[in-house]
PAZA-472198 format. One record per residue: residue in one letter; x, y, z of N, C-alpha, C in turn. Coordinates in pm, whole numbers, plus 50000, padded with zeros to 5 digits. Example, Ala and Ser with C-alpha at 12.3 -4.5 7.8 and 13.67 -1.06 7.14 Angstrom:
% PAZA-472198
A513194943150780512304955050780513204967050780 S512854977550708513674989450714512905000350787 
//
This chain:
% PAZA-472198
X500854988050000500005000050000500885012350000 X500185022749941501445034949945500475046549968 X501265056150067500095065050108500985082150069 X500395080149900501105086849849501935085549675 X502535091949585502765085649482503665079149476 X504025069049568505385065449553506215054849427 X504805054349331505375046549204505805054849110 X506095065249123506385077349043507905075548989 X508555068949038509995062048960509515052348841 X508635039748848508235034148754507525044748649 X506785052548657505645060948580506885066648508 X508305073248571508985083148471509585066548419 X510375061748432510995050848355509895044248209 X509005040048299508145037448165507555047548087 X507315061648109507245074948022508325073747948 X509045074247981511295075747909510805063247794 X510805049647864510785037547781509805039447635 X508485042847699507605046247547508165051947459 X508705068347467509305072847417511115071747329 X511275061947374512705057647285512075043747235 X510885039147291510355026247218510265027347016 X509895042746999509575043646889510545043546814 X510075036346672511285032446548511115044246495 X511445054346535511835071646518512575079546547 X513645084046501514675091746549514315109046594 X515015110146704514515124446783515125131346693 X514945146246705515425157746577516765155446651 X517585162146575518805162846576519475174446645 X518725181946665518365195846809517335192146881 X517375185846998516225181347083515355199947112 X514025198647112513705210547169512905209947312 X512925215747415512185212747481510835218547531 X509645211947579508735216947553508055225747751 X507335237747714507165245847819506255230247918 X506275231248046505705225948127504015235448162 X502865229448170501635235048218501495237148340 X500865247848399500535250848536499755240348552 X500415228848653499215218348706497785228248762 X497275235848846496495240948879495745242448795 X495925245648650494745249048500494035234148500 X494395222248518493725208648526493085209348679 X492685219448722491575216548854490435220448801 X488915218848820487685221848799487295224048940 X485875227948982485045232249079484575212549099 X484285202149042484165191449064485405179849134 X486565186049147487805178449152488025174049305 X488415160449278488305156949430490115150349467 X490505149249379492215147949417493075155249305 X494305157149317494745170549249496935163649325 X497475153849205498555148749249499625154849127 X500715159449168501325163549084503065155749118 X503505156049034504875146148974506255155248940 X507445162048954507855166748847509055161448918 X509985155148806511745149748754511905160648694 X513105167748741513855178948731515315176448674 X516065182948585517625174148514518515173148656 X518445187548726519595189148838518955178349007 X517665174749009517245167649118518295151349142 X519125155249220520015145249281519395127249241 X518005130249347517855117749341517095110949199 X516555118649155516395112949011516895109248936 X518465115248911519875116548856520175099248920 X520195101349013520825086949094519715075849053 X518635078049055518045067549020517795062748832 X518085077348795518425073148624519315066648614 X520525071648677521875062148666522075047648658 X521685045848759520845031348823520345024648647 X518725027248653518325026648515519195019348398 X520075033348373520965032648259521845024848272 X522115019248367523455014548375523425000148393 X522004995348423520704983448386520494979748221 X520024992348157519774991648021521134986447974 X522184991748022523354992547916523954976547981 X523554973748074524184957548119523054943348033 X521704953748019521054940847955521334944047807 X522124950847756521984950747610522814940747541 X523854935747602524834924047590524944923447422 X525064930647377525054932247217523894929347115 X522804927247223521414927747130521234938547043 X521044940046891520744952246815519594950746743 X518684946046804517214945846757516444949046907 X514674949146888514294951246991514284964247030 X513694965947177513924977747253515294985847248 X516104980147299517574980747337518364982747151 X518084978047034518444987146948517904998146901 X516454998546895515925008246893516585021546980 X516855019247140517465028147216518465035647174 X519285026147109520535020547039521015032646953 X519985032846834519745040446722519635055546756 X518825059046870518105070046918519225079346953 X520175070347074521185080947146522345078847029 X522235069546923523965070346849525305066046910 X524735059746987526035052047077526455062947222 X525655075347212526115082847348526195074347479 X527385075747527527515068047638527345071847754 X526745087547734526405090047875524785088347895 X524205095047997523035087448053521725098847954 X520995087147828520505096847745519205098947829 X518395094947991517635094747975517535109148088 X518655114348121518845126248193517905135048075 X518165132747951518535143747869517115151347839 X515495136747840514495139747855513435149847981 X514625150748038514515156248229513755173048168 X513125180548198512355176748330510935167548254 X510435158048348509085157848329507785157348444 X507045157648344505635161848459504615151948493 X504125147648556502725138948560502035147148644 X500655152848580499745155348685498375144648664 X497605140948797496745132348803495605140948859 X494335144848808492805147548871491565140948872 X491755138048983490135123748946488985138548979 X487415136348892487005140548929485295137448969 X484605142949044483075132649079482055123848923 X482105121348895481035119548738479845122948760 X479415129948684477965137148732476955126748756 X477175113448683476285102848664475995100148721 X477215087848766477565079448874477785080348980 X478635093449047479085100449121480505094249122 X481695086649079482275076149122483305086549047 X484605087649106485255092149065486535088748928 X486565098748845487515093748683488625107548682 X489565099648663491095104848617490915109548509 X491885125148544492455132548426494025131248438 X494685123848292496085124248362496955131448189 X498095140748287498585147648160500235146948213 X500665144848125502295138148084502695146948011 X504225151748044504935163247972506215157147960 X506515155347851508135144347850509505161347799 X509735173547891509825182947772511235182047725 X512235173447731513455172347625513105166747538 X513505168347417513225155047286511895159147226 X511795172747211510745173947144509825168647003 X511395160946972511295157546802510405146846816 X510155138946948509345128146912508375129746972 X507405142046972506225142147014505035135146906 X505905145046790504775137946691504515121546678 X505775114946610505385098146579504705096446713 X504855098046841504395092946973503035092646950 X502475107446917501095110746898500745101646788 X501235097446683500585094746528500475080246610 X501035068046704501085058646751500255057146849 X499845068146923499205066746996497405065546955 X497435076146821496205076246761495825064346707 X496455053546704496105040446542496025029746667 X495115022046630494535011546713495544996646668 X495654984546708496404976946736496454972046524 X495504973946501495194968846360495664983746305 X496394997446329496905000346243495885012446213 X494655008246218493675019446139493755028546269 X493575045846214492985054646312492135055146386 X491925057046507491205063746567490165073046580 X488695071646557488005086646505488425097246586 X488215106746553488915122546629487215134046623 X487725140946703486885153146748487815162546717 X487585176746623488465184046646487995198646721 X488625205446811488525215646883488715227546802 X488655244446865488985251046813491075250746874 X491175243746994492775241047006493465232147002 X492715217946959492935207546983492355197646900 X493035185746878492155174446818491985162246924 X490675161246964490645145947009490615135146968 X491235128547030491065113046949490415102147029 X489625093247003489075088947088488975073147049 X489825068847138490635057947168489375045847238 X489875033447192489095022347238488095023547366 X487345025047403486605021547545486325037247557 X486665046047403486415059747527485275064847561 X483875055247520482405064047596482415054147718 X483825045047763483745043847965484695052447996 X483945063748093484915072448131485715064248252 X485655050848291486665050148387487835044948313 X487895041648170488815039448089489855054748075 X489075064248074489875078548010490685077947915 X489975073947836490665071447664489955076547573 X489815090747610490135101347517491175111447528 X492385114347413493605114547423493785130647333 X494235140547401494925150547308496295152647330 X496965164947245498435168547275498115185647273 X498655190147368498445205847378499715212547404 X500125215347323501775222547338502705215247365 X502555200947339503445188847374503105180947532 X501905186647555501455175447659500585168447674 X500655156447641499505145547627498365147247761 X497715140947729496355139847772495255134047785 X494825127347849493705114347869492635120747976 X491585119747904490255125547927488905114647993 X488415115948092487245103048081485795107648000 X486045118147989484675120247918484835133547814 X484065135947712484145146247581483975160447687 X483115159947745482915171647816484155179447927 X484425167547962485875171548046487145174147987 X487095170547887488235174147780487825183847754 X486695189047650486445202447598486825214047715 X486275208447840486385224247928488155225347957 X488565216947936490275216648015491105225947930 X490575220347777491425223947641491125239647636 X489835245847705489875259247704490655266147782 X490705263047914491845264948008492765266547989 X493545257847891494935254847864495335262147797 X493805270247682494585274647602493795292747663 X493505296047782493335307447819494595315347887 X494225332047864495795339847896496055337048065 X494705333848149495575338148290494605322048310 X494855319248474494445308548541493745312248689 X492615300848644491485308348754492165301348945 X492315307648989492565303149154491905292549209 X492115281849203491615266849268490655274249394 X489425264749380488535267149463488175254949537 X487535260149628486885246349718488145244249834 X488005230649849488675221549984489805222949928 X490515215649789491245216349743492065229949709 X491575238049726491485252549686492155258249802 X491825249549918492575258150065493645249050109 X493795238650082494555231850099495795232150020 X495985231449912496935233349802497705246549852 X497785259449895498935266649950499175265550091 X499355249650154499935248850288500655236450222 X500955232750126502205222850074502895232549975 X504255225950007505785230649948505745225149825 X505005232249672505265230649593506225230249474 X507425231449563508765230949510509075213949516 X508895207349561509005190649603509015185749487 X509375169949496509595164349405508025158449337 X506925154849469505685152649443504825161149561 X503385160549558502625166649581501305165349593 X500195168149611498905164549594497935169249743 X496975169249717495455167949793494575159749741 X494175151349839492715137249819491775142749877 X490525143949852489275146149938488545130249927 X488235121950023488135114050005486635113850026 X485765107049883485125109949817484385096549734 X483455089249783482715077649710483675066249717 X484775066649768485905051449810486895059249715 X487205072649656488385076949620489445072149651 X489755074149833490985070749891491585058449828 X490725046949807490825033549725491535033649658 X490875036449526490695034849424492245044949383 X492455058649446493825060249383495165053949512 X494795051349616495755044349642496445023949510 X494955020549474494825011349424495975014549295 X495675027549232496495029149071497545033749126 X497735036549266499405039249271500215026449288 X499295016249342500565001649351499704991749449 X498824987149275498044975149345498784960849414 X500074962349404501174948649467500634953949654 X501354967849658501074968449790499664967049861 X498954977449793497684972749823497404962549866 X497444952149772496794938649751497454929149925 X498774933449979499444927550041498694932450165 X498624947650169498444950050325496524947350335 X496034945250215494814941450230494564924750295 X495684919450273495874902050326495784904450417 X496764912150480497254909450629496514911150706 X496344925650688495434934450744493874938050803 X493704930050668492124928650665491274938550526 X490774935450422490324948150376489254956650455 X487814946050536487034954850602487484962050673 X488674961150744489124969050872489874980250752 X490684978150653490964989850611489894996150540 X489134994450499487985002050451487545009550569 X486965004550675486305008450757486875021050824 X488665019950812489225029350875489525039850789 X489515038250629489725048850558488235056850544 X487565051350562485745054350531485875068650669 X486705067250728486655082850822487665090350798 X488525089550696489325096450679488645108250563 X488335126350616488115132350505488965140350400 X490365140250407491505145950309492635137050342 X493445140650207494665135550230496045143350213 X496665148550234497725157750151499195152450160 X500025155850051501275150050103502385158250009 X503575158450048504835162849961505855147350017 X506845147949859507655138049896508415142649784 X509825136649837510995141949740511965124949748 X512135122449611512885110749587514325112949608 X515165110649730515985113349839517495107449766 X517445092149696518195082049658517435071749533 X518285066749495517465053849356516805045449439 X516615044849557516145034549618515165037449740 X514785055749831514245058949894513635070649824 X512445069849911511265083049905510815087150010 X511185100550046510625109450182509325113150163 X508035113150262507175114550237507005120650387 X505945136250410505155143350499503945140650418 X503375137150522501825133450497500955140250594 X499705145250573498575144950657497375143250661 X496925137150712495375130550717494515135950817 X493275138150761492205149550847491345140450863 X490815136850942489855124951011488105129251058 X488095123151111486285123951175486545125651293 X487185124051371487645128051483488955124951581 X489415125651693490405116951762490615103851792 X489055097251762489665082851810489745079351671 X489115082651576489525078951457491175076151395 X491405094251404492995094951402493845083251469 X493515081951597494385067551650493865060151597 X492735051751532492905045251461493555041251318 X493505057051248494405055751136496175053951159 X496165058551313497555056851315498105044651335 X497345034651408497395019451424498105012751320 X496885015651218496605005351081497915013051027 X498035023750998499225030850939500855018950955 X500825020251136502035009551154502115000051134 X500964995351131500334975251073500864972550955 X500684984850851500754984750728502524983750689 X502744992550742504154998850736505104981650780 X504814973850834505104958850886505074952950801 X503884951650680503394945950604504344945850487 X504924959850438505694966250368507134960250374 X507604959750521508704961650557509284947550527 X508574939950528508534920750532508994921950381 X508774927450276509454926250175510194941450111 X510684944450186511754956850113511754972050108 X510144974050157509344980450107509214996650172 X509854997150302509485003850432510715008050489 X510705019550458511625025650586511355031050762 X511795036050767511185045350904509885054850907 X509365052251013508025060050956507525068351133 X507245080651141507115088651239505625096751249 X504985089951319503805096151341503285105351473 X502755112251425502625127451547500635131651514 X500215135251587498475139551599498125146751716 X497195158951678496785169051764494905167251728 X494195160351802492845164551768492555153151668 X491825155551569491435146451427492445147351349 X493335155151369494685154751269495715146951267 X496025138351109497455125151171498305131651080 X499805135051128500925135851049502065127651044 X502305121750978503355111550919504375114450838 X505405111750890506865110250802507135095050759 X506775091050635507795078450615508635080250525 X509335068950487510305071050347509625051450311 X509855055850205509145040250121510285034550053 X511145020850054512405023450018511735007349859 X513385007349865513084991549731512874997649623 X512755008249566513255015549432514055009749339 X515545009149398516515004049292516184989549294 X515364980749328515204968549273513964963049215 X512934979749217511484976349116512414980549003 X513454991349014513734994848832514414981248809 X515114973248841516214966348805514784953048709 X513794950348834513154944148779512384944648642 X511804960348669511634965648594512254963248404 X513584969348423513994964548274514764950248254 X514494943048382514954929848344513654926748221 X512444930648301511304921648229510544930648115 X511124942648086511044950947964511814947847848 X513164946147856514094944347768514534934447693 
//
């Protein structure tokens, strides 16, 4: 379980990987592309609001690319087909670390209520901005379905949508644009149309709501970031897409009713975390509850969990402190350098 983004090393590795996947060579002047104010992807409906950014000069990213690269370049054992020639082709034999070179990038994540259902659907937008040259083939690949044929499209007055397999289920969010070089996955036509105006308006409206007051009491300089309002089993459901392995584990142990039961009083979530080493993640967390005995209860299950973790690799030190309904937590989440290792063992 991870209370927080802590798969955000896999998400940039496999962002990097797509992108040199393609039998396309980057321009020959990489350009890089402006990053979006995460805040323009909030609406008045938004109930979590997680943001991502790998920076070229951030230590531990550097250290954990290294790592990476130095993986890629041990499994290539003179393979020149595949992934690994493709890679091959891309950097020209550069022997230093080409995947610095894509640095900085962005992931922002917004689930938001569905007017329908009420059940909450992801907006997620990816900014890869070195290597501009391969935005396009990325896009032209991303548009053509497994057989090759296109995708039907919607076109905007700023944008073209494309609308990808499954996209009238918005819990799929496969409807897909590119807006100044940042991709984009939509769960529904309507939520795309209003975003693409945003994106492409001169100023940005001031986040409102819960989220709205919460968002300037975190250090948005960090490596990650976010606010959860927990919202129809939200807490779930994005703990679930950050790392259903853990999940799935501390739900054994643990119990799921008892963790349901104890997240079912939890009403926000907020957190900053900065990737420290290739192999640790610092995380301040805080959780706003239903009341004090609640809070000790979240703090219980918190350490139960953190046990659960620790039994395979998973868990560093973890420091919990509470005043009232309020829980604050320091952990670090460690085993990094051996999801990447795994990682391109079973990619490459």
């Amino acid at each position: 379980m991870v209370w927080g983004p802590s798969n955000v090393v896999l998400l940039v590795l496999l962002i990097l990987a797509l992108w040199f996947a393609l039998p396309a060579r980057a321009a020959e002047s990489p350009s890089r592309l402006d990053l979006p104010e995460p805040a323009r992807f909030l609406s008045p409906d938004s109930i979590s609001f997680a943001v991502i950014l790998a920076r070229p000069d951030d230590e531990g990213f550097k250290s954990l690319l290294d790592t990476a690269w130095q993986g890629m370049k041990a499994k290539n054992a003179g393979v020149t087909d595949g992934f690994m020639g493709i890679l091959l082709k891309v950097i020209q034999g550069d022997k230093s670390n080409a995947l610095i070179s894509f640095l900085p990038l962005q992931m922002i994540r917004v689930d938001s209520l569905d007017p329908v259902s009420a059940l909450p659907h992801p907006t997620l937008a990816v900014t890869v901005a070195g290597w501009g040259g391969l935005q396009t083939p990325m896009f032209l690949a991303l548009s053509r379905g497994k057989d090759g044929k296109p995708f039907p499209t919607k076109d905007l007055e700023d944008a073209t949508l494309v609308l990808r397999e499954k996209w009238e289920d918005p819990t799929s969010s496969h409807i897909l644009t590119r807006v100044r070089g940042t991709f984009i996955s939509f769960p529904t036509l309507g939520k795309a149309e209003a975003t693409v105006q945003k994106l492409a308006a001169k100023t940005s409206p001031k986040p409102e709501g819960e989220i709205g007051a919460l968002l300037p009491t975190l250090d948005q300089s960090r490596d990650t970031y976010g606010v959860l309002l927990n919202r129809k089993g939200s807490m779930r459901k994005f703990l679930s897409w950050l790392n259903k392995v853990d999940m799935g584990h501390a739900d054994k142990v643990v119990g799921r009713e008892r963790m349901d039961k104890v997240l079912a009083q939890v009403n926000s979530m907020t957190w900053e975390g900065d990737l420290v080493s290739d192999d640790e993640m610092a995380f301040f967390l805080r959780f706003r509850t239903d009341s004090p005995e609640a809070r000790k209860e979240l703090g219980t299950l918190l350490k139960d969990v953190r046990e659960v973790l620790n039994q395979y690799g998973r868990a560093g030190e973890m420091r919990t402190s509470g005043i009232g309904s309020e829980l604050q937590v320091h952990f670090v989440m460690t085993g990094y350098r051996q999801m990447v290792t795994n990682y391109i063992n079973g990619a490459l």
